[in-house]
N, C-alpha and C positions, 0 to 999 in steps of 0.2 A: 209454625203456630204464631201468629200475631201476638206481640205482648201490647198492652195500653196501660198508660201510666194514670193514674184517676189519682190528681192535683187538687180537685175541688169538688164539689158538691155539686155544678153545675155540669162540670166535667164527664160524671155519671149521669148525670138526667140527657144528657145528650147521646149518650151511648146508646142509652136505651126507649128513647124520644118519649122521654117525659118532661112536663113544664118544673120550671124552677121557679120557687115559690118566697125562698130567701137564699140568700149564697151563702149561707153559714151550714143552712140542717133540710134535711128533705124527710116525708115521710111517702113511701114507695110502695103499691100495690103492682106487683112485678107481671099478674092478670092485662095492666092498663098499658103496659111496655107496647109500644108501638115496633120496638123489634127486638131480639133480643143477639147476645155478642155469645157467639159458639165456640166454643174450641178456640179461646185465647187464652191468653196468664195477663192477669191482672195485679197493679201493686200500685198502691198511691198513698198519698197524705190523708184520707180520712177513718173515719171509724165507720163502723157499720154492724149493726145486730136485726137479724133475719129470723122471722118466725114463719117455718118452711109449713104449710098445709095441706102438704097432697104428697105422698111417697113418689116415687122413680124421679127423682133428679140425681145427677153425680155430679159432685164438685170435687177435683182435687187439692184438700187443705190439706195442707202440710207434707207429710211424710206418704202418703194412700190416699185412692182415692174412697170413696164411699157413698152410700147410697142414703139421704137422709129421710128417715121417716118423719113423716106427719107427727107433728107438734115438736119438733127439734128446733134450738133454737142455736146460731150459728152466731157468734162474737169476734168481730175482724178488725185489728189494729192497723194501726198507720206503719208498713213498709211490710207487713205480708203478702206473701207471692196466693193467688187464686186463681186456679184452670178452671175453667166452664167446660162439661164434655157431657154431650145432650146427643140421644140418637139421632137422626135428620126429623125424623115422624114426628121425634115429639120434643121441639125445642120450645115451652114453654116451662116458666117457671113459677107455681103458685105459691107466691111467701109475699109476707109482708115486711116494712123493715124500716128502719131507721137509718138514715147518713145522717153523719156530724163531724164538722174541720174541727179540730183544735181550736183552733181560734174562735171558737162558737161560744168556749166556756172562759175564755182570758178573764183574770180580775175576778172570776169565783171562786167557790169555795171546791168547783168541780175539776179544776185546774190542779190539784191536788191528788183530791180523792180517789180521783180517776187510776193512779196507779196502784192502788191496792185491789183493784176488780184482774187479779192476776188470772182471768179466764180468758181474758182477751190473747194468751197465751196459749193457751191450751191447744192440742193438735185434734184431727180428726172426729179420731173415734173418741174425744170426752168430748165432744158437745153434749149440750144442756136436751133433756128429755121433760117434756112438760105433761105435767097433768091436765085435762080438763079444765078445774080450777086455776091452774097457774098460768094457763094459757088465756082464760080471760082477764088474768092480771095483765099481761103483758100485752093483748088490746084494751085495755082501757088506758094506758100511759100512752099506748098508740094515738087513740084518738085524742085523748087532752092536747096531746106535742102540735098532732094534726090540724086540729084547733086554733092552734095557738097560731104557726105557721100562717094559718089562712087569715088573722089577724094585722091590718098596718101593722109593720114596725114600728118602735117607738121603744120610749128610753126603757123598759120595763121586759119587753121580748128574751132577751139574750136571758135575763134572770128566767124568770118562767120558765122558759124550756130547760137551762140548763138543770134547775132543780128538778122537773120531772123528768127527766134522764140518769140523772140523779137517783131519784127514789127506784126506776124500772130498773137499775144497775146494784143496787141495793135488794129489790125481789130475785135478782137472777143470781145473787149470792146466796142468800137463804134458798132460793130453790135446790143450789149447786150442794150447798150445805146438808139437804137430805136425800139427793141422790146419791151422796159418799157413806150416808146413814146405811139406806137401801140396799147398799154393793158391799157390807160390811164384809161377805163369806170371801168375795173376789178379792176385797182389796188385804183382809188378812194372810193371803196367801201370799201378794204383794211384798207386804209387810216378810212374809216367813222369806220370801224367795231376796229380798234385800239382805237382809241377818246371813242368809247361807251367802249371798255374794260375796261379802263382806270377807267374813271368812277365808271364801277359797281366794280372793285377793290377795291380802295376810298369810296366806301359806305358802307364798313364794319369799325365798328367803331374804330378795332384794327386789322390793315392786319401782317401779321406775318412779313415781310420783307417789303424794299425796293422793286418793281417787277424788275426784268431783262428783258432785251432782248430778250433773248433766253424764256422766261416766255411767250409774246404776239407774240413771231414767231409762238409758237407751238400752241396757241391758231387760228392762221391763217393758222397752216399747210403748213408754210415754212421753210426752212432753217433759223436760225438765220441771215447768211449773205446775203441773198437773202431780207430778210424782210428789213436788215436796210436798203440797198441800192434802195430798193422800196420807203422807207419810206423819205430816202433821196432826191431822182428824183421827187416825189410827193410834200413835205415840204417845203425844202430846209435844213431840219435842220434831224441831225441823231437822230434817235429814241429815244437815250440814253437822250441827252439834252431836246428831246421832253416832256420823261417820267418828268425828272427834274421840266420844264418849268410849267408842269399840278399843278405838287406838288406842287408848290411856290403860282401858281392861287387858287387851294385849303387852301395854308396855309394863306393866304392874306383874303379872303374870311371868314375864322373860326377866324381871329385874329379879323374879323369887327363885324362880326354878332354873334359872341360867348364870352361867358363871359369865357370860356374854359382855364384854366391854359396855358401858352405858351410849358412846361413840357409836357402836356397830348395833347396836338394838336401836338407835335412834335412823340408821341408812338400812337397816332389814326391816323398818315402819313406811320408808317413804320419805324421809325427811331427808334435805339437801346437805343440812345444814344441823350439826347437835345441839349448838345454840336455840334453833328455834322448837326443838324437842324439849329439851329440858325449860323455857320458858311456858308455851304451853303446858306442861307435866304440871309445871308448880302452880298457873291460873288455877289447876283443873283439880288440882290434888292437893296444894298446901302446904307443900314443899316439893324438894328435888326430887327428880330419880336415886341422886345418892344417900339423900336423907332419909327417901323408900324402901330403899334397899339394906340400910341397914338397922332401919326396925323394922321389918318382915324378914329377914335372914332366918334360912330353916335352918342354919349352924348352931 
């Protein structure tokens, strides 16, 4: 399989023998592709967000591949791996889309904000599912960008686009934000199946580490960022302080009902180090394990 490295903006329109309109941002009707690249793995320096309109395409993002339905909307960062794998019959692809370098927003406010759109992370199966409605949202920031684009350059361009980039990345967070509404029954189960992991972790008398994040994403077959912000929208609290919170419950628990060294209740938690169990204890609690332990003494 050919891999292609897509550097730039123009990089891509050449792929796919489209005109380059500025070398910063392209706006893409993938219909107008004069050819299109098959069964490669693609990885480069730009962004790209794809609103797919016609079902039977496969792309392999991330971890599987997958079949994206009409009005899915695909969010691809700069150094993500993407296969193209299209029957021979029907290598066309109906989506429209946005490319953008980095360099497109330098000196905004978008050069920022941009890392908090944490979907750009997200694997496969959470891409974005659009309504009707939200899908005429995401052409009309199409066509304004497009607009814009067709527009001389001039001191003014780089602002303009980047803010309605900007705003389209700001709807496909609220969008995101009530398809986590929508999946309430799945992702509480989520939620139930993290609590039970958690646990059977902790039932080993000495776990090798602390667990990560990324540890109980993959146990749930998400993304790391996809899980926390599940994990978030469901809790109110991010996973990480989650995982924390169980620990303390656990060490609270073995400081009451075990005669257990504070030492060894701190290496049957995970911890390397009792120093950094008993400093965490006291952020989290307000004082030590041994201060814990002996006002809660069942003696």
């Amino acid at each position: 399989m050919e891999k292609i490295y897509l550097d730039s903006v123009c990089r891509f329109n050449k792929l796919y023998g489209l005109p380059t309109k500025h070398p910063l941002v392209a706006t893409v009707d993938m219909r107008e592709a004069a050819r299109f690249a098959n069964h490669v793995e693609m990885q480069g320096e730009i962004y790209s967000l794809f609103l797919k309109n016609a079902p039977n395409c496969r792309l392999k993002y991330g971890r599987k591949s997958y079949d994206f339905e009409a009005g899915t909307v695909v969010s691809i960062a700069p150094g993500q791996t993407i296969i193209t794998d299209l029957d021979p019959e029907d290598v066309s692809f109906d989506a429209i889309g946005i490319i953008f370098h980095p360099d497109l927003f330098f000196g905004t406010s978008l050069s920022e904000t941009i890392k908090q759109f944490s979907f750009f992370n997200y694997a496969e199966l959470e891409s974005l599912h659009l309504s009707d409605k939200e899908r005429e949202k995401f052409e009309f920031y199409y066509n304004i960008i497009k607009e814009e684009i067709e527009h001389p350059i001039d001191s003014h361009s780089a602002a303009v686009i980047s803010t309605n980039i900007q705003l389209l990345l700001e709807h496909l967070q609220r969008f995101y934000d009530r398809q986590f509404t929508t999946r309430h029954k799945e992702n509480s189960d989520i939620v139930n199946q993290f609590e039970y992991n958690l646990k059977q972790y902790f039932s080993e008398d000495y776990p090798d580490t602390i667990p990560s994040v990324a540890y109980f994403a993959e146990k749930a077959n998400l993304s790391p960022s996809y899980f926390s912000d599940l994990i978030r929208k469901e809790t109110g609290s991010n996973p990480k302080d989650f995982i924390s919170l169980f620990m303390i419950e656990e060490a609270k628990r073995r400081l009451v009902e075990t005669p257990d060294d504070i030492s060894e209740i701190a290496y049957r938690l995970g911890f390397e180090y009792p120093a950094h169990f008993t400093r965490m204890f006291k952020r989290l609690v307000g004082m030590t394990p041994k201060e814990y332990r002996t006002n809660n003494s069942l003696n």
